[in-house]
N, C-alpha and C positions, 0 to 999 in steps of 0.2 A: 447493546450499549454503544451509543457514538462518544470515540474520544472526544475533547475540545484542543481548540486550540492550544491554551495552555499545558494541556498534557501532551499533545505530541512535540509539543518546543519542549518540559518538562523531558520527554523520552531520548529524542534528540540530546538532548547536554547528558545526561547519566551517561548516554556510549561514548559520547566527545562526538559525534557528530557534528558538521559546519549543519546549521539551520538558518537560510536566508531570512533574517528579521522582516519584519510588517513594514519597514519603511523603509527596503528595497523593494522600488516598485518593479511587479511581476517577476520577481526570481524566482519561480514555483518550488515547491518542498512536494516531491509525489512518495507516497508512502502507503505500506500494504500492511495490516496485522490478518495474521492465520488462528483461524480458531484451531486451538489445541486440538480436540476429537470432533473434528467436523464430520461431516453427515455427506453421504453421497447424493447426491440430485438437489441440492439444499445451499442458495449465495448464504454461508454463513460466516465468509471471511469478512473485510472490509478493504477499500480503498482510499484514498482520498488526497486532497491537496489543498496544501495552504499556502497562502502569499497573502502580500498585500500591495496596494492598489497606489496609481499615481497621488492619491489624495491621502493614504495611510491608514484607506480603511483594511479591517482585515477581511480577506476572501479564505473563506475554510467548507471542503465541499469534503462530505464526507458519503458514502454509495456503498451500498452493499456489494459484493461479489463472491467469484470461486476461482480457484484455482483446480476446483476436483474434475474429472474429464464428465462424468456424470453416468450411471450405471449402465445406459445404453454402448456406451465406447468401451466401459468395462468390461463387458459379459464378451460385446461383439469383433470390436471397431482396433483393438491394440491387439494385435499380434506379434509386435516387435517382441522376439526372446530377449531382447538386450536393454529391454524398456522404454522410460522417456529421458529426456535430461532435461534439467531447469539449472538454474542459476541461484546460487543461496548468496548472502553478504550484500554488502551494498556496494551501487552503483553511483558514480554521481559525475556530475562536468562543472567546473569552474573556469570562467572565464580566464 
């Protein structure tokens, strides 16, 4: 399932999130949902970004992706005892 726009401007206000409206042109909104029991070797997250456009159209791309390393790195490729680290919460820059 691809969000719409309305739903991530929707998800955005439930947290209080700032979400750059359609009619600041190009202040991108990049944003990621994680499948719950995702699949290893399997884009089953999502990515995507929305803005909108000198004219006020809306630009909403939304792409499959992973964040899982994929079962080859699993078995093989991670040896760190200490793991990986990532970054959880959000990130953002305002002018």
């Amino acid at each position: 399932m691809q969000p719409s726009f309305s739903q991530i401007k929707a998800a955005y206000a439930s947290k209080n999130y700032v979400f750059f409206p359609e009619g600041s042109a190009y202040k991108v909104n990049i944003w990621g949902i994680r499948k719950r029991f995702g699949k290893v070797d399997l884009f089953d997250d999502v990515l995507g970004l929305s803005c909108g456009d000198e004219n006020g159209n809306i630009i909403h791309l939304v792409h499959a992706a992973t964040v899982d390393p994929g079962l080859y790195y699993l078995k093989d490729k991670f040896k760190n005892p200490r793991g990986t680290l990532s970054s959880s919460g959000r990130i953002f820059s305002v002018e």
